[in-house]
C-alpha positions in Angstrom: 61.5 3.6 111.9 58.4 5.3 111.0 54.8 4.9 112.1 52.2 5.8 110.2 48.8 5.3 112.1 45.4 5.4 109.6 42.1 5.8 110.4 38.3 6.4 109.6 36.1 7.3 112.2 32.7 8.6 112.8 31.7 11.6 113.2 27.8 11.5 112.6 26.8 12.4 116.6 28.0 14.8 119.1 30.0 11.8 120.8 31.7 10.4 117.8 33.1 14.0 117.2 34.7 13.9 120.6 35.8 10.7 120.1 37.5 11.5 117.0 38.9 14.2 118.4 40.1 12.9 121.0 42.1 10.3 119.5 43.6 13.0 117.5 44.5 14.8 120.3 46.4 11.8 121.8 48.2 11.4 118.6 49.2 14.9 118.3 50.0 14.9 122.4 52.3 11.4 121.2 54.3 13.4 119.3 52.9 12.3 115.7 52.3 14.8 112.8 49.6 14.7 110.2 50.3 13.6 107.0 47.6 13.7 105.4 43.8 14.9 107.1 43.8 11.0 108.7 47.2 9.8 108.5 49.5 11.0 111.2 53.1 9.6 111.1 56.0 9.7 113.8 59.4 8.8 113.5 61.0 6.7 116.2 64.8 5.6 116.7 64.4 2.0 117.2 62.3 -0.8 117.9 61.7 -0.7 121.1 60.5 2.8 120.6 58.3 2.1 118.0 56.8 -0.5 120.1 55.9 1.7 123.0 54.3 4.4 120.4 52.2 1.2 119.3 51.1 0.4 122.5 49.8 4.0 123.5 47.7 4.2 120.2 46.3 0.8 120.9 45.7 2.1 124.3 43.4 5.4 123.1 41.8 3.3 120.0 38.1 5.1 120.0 35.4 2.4 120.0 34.1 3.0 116.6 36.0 3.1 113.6 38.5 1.7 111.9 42.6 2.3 112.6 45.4 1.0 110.5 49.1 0.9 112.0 51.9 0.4 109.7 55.4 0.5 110.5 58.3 1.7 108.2 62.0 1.5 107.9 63.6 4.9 107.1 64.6 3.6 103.5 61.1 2.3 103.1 59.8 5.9 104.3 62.6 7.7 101.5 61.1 5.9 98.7 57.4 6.9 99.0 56.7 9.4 96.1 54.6 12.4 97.0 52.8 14.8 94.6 50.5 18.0 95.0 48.2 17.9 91.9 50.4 16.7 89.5 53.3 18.3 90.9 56.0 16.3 92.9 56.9 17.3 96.0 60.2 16.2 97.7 59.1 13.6 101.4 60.3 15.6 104.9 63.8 14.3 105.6 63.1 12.3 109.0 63.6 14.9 112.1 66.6 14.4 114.2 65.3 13.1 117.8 67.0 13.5 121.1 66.6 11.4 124.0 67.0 12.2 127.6 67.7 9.5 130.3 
């Protein structure tokens, strides 16, 4: 499963900047990657996990703004079609995670 968490925030004042970075911070800290400048993305093994990954970015959502979460299945995720300019570019091949109990 992939996450892929989307958002627009302000960044007109001194706060809003923290804000924003802030949440980015908590992202990157949750072990998601940026996609695109705001789209990070995070592949989890099941459910359950994505779940919990949910729940922690509801948890840091700033106050202003606005934040999409969408969740993918791995074959979902292979299909997407990624280009640079008008050059295609093949999609990251999702990264082998270990778990320790």
């Amino acid at each position: 499963m992939w996450i892929f968490v989307l958002f627009d925030l302000p960044t007109d004042s001194k706060t809003e900047r923290k804000a924003a970075a802030r949440f980015r911070k908590e992202l990157l800290k949750d072990g998601f990657t940026m996609f695109q400048f705001s789209i990070y993305i995070r592949n989890c093994p099941s459910r359950e996990n994505l779940n919990v990954h949910i729940q922690r970015v509801k948890k840091n959502l700033p106050r202003y703004g606005k934040v999409g979460i969408i969740s993918l299945t791995d074959k979902q995720f292979e299909r997407i079609e990624l280009f640079h300019a008008t050059k295609k570019v093949e999609v990251p091949l999702p990264v082998q995670q270990l778990e320790m109990f």
